[in-house]
MMTF fields as JSON, N, C-alpha, C and O atoms, coordinates in Angstrom:
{
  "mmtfVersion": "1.0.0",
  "mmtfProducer": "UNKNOWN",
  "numBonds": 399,
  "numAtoms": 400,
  "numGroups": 100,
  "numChains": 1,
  "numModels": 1,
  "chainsPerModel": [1],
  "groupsPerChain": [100],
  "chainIdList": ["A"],
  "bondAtomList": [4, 2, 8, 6, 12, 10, 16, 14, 20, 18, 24, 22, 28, 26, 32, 30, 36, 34, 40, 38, 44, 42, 48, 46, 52, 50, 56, 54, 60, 58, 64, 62, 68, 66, 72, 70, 76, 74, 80, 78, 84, 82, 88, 86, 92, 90, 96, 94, 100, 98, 104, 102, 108, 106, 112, 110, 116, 114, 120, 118, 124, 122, 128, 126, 132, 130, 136, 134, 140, 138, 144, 142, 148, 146, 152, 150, 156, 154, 160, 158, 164, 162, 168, 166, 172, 170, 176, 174, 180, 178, 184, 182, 188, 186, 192, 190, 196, 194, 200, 198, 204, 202, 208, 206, 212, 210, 216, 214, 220, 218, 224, 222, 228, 226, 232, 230, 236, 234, 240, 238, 244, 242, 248, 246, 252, 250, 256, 254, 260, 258, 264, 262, 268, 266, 272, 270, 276, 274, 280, 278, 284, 282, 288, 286, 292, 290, 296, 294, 300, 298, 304, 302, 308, 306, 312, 310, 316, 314, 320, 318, 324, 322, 328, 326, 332, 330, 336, 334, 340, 338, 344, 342, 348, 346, 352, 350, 356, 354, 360, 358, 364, 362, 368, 366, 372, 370, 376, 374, 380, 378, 384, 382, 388, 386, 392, 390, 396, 394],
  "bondOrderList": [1, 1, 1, 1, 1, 1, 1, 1, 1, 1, 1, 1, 1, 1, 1, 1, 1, 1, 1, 1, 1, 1, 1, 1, 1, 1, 1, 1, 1, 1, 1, 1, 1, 1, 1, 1, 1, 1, 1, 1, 1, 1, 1, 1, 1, 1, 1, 1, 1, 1, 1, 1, 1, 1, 1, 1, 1, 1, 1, 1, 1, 1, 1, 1, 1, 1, 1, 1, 1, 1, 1, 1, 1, 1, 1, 1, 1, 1, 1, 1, 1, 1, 1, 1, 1, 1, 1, 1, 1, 1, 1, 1, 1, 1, 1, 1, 1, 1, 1],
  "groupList": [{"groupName": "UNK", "atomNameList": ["N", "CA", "C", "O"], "elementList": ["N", "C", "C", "O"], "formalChargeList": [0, 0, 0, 0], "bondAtomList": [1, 0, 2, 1, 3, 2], "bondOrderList": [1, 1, 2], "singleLetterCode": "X", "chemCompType": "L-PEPTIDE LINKING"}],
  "groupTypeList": [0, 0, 0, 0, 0, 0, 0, 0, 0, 0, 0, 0, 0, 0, 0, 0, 0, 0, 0, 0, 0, 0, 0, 0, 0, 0, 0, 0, 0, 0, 0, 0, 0, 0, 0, 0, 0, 0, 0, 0, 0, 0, 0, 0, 0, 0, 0, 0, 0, 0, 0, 0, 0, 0, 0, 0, 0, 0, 0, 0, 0, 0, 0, 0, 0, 0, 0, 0, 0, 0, 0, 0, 0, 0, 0, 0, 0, 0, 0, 0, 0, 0, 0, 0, 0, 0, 0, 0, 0, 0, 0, 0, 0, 0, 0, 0, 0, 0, 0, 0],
  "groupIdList": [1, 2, 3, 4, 5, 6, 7, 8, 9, 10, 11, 12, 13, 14, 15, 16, 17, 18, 19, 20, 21, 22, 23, 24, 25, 26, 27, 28, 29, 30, 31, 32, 33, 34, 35, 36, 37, 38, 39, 40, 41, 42, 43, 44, 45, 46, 47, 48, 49, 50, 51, 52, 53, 54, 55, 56, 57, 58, 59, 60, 61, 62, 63, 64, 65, 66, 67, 68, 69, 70, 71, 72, 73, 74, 75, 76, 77, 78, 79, 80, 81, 82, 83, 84, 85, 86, 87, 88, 89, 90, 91, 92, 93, 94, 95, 96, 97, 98, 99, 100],
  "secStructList": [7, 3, 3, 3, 3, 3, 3, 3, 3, 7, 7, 4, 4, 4, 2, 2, 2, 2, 2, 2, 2, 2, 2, 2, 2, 2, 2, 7, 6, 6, 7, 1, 3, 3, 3, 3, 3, 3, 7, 7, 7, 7, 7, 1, 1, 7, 7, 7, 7, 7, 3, 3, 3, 3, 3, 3, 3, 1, 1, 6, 2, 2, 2, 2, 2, 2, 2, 2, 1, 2, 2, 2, 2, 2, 2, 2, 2, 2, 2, 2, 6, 1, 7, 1, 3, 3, 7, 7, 3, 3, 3, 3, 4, 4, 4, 7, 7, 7, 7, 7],
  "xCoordList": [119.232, 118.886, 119.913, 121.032, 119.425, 120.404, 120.632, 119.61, 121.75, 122.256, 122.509, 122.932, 122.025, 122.045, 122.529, 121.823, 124.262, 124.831, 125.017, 125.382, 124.756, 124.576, 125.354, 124.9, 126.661, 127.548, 127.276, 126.833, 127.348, 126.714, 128.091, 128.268, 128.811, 128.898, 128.317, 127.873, 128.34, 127.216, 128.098, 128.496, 128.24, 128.3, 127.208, 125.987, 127.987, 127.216, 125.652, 124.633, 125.607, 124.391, 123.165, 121.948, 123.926, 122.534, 122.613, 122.082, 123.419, 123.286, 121.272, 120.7, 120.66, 119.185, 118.602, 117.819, 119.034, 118.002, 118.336, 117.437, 119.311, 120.12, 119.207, 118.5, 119.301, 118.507, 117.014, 116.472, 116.316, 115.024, 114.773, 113.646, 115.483, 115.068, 115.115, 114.321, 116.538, 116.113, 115.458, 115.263, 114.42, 113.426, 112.506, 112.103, 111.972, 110.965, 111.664, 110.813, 112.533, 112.843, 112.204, 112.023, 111.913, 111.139, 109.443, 108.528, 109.405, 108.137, 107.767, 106.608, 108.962, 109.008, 108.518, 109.003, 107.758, 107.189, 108.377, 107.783, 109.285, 109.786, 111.002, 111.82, 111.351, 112.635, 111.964, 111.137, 112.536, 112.371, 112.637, 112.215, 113.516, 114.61, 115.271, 116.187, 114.853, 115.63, 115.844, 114.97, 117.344, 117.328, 118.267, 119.243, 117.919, 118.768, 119.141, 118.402, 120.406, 120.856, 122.375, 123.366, 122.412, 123.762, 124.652, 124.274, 126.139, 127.187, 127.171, 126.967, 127.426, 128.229, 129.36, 129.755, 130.265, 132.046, 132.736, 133.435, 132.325, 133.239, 134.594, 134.992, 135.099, 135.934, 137.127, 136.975, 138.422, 139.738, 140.449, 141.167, 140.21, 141.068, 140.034, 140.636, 138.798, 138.34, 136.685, 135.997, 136.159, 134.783, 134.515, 134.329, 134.429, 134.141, 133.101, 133.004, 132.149, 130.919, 130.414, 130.959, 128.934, 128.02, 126.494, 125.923, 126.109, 124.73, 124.945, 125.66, 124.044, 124.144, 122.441, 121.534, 122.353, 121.288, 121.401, 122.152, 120.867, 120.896, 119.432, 118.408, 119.407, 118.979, 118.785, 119.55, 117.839, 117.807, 116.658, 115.862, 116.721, 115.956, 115.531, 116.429, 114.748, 114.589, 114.951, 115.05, 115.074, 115.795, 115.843, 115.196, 116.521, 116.972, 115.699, 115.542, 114.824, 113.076, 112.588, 112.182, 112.841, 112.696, 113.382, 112.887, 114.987, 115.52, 115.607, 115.958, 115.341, 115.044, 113.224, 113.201, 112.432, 111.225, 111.675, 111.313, 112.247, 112.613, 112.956, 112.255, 114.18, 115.229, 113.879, 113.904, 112.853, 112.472, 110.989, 110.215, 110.859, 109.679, 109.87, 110.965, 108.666, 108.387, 109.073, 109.514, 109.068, 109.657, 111.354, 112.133, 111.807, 113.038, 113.631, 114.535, 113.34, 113.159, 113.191, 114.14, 112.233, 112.079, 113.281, 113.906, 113.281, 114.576, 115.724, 116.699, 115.924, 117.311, 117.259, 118.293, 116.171, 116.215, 116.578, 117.219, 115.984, 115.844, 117.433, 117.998, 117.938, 119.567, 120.204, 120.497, 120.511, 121.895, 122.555, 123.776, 121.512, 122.02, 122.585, 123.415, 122.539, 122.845, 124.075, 124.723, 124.233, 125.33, 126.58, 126.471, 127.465, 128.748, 129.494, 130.062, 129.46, 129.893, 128.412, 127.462, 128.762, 127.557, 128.341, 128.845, 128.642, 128.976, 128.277, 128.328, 127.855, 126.647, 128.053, 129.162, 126.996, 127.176, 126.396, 125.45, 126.214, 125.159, 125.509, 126.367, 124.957, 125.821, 124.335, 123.19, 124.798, 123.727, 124.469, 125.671, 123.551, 124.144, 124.52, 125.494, 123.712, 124.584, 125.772, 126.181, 126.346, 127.636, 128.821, 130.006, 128.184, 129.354, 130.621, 130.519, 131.343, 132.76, 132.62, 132.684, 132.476, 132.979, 133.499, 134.225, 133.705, 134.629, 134.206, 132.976, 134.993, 134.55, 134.642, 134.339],
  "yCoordList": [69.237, 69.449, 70.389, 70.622, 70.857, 72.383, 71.555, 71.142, 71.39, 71.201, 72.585, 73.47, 72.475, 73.646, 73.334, 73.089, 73.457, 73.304, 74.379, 75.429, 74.217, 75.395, 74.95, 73.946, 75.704, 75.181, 76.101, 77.107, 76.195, 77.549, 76.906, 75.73, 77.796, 77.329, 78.303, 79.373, 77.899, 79.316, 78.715, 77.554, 79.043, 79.066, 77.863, 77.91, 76.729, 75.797, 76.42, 75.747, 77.522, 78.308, 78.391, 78.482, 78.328, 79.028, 78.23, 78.436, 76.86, 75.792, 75.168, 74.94, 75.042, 74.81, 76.258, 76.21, 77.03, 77.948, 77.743, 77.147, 78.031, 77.998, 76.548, 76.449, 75.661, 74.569, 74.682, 74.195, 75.449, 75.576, 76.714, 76.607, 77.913, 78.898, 78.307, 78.445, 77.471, 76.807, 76.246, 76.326, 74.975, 74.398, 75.014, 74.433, 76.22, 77.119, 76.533, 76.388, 76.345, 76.241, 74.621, 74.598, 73.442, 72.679, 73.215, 72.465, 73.634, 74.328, 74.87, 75.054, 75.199, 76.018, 74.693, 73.566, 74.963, 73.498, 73.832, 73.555, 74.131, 74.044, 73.396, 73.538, 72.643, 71.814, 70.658, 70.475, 69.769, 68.307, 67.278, 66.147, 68.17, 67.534, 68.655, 69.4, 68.631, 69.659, 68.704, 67.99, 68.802, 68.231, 69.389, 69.962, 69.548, 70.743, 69.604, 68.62, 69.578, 68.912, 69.088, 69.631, 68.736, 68.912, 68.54, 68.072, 68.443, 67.751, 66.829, 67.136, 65.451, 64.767, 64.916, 64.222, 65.483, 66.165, 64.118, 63.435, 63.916, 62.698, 62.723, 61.716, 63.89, 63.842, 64.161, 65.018, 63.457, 63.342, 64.809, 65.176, 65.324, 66.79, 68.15, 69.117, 68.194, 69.741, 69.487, 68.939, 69.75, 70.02, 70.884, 70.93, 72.142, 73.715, 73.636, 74.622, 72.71, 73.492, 72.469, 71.517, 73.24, 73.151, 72.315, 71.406, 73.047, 72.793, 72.983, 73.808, 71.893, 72.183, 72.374, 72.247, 72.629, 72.524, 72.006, 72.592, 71.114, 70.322, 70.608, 70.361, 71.007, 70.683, 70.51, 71.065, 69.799, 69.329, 70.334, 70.885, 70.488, 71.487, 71.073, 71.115, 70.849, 70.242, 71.493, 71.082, 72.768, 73.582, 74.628, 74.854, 75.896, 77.231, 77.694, 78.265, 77.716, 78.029, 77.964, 78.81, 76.368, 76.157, 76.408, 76.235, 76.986, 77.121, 78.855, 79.315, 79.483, 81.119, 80.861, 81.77, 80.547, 80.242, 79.932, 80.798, 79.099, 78.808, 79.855, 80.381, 80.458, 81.616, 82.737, 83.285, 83.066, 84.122, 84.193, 85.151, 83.179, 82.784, 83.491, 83.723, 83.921, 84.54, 83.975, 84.772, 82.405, 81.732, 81.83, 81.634, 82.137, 81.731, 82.928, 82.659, 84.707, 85.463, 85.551, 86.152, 85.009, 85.294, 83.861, 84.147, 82.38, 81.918, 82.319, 81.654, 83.354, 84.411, 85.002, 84.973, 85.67, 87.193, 86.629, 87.244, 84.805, 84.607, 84.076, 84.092, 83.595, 82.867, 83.969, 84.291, 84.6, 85.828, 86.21, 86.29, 86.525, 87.522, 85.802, 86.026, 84.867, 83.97, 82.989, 82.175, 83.051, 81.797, 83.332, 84.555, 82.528, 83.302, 83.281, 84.273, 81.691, 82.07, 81.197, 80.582, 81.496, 81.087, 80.746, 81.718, 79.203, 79.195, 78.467, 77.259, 79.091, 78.357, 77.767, 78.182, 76.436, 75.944, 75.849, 75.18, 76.241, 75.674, 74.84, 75.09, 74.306, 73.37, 73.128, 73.261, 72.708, 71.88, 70.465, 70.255, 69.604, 68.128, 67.973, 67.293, 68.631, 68.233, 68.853, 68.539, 69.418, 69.801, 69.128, 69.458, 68.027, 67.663, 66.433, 65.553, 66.86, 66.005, 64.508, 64.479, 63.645, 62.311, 61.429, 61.581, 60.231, 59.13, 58.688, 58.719, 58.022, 57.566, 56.08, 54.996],
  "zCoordList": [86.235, 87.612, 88.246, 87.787, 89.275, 89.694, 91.33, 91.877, 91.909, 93.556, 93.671, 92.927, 95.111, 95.907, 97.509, 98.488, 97.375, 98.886, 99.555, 99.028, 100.955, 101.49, 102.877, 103.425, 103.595, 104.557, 105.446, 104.893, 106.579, 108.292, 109.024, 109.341, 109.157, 111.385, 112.098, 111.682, 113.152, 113.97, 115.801, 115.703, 116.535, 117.799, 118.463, 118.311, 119.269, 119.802, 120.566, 120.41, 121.243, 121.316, 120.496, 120.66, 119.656, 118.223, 117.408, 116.317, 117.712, 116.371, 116.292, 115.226, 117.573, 117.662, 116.647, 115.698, 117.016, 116.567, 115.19, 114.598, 114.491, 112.775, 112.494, 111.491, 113.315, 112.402, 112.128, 111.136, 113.21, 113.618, 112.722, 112.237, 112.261, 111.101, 109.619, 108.689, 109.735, 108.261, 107.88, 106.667, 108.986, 108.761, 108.08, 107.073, 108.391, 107.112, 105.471, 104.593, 105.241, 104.009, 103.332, 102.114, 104.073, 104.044, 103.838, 103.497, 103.924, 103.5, 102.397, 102.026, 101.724, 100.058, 98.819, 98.919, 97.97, 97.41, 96.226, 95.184, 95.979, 94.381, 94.563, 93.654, 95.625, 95.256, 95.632, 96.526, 94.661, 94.584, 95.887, 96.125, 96.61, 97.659, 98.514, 98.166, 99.273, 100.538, 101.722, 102.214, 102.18, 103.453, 104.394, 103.911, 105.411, 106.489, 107.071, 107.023, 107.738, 108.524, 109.651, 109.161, 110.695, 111.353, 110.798, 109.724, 110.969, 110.226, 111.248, 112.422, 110.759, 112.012, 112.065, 113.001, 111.558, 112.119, 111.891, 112.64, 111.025, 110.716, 109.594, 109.009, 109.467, 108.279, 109.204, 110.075, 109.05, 109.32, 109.424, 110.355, 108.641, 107.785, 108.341, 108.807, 108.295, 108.642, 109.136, 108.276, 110.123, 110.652, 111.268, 112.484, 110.069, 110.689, 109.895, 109.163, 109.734, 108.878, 110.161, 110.72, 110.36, 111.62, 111.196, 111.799, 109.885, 109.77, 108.029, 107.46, 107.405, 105.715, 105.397, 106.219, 104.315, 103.471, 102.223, 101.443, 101.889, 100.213, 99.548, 100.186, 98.564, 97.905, 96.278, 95.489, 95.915, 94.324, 93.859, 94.62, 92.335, 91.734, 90.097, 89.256, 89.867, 88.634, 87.123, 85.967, 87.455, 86.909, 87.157, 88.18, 86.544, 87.114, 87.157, 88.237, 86.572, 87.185, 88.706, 89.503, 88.76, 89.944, 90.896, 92.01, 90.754, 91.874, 92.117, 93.204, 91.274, 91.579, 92.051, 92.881, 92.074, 92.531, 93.965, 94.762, 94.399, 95.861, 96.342, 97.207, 95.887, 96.27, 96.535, 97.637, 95.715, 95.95, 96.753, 96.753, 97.288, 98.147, 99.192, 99.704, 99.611, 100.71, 102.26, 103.088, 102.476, 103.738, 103.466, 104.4, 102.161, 102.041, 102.573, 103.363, 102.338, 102.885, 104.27, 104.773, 105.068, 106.21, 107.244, 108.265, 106.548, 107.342, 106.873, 107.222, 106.072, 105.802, 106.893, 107.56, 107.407, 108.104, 109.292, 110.144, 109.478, 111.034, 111.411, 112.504, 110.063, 110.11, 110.072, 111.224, 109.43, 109.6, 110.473, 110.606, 111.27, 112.925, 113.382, 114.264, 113.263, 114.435, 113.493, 114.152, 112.643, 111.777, 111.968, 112.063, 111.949, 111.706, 110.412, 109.954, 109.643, 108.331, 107.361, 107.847, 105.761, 105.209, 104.025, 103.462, 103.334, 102.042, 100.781, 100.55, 100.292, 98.938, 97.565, 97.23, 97.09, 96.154, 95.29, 95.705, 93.994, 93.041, 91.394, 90.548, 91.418, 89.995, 89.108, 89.542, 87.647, 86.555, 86.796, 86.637, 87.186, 87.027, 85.496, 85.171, 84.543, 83.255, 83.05, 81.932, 83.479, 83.488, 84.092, 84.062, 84.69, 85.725, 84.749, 83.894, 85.267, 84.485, 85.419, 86.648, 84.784, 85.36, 85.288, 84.306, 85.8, 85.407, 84.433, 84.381, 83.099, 81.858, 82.83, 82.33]
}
């Protein structure tokens, strides 16, 4: 399975709109699991990320299928001008190192 984290801050102004363009991405049928969401700013140490995106992908098929959808495209075009920073994560859950 492929995670797909996705971190925004954007200006208290345009945090409605940044959530309201990513919502198109709920609409893309090839991830298993998409959630957009605000941060709630509960961590001790740093809450400069504004707005995330998660999602799950049942494999690199499916997650370049998302990436290259037509809506994914257009809540790019509608997020850019309005987020100020943008940081992606992507991983294979079989890769991940864990506690024995």
């Amino acid at each position: 399975m492929i995670r797909h984290i996705v971190f925004f801050t954007c200006t208290n102004d345009n945090r409605k709109a940044v959530l309201d363009g990513l919502s198109l991405l709920t609409q893309i049928d090839h991830a298993d699991v998409l959630e957009i969401v605000e941060n709630a700013k509960m961590d001790l140490y740093g809450n400069d990320v504004d707005v995330i995106v998660y999602g799950e992908f049942k494999d690199e098929a499916a997650f370049h299928a998302y990436k290259n959808d037509p809506l994914y495209a257009q809540a790019t075009d509608t997020v850019k001008p309005l987020r100020e920073t943008r940081v992606a994560a992507d991983f294979d859950t079989h890769k991940i190192y864990k506690k024995a």
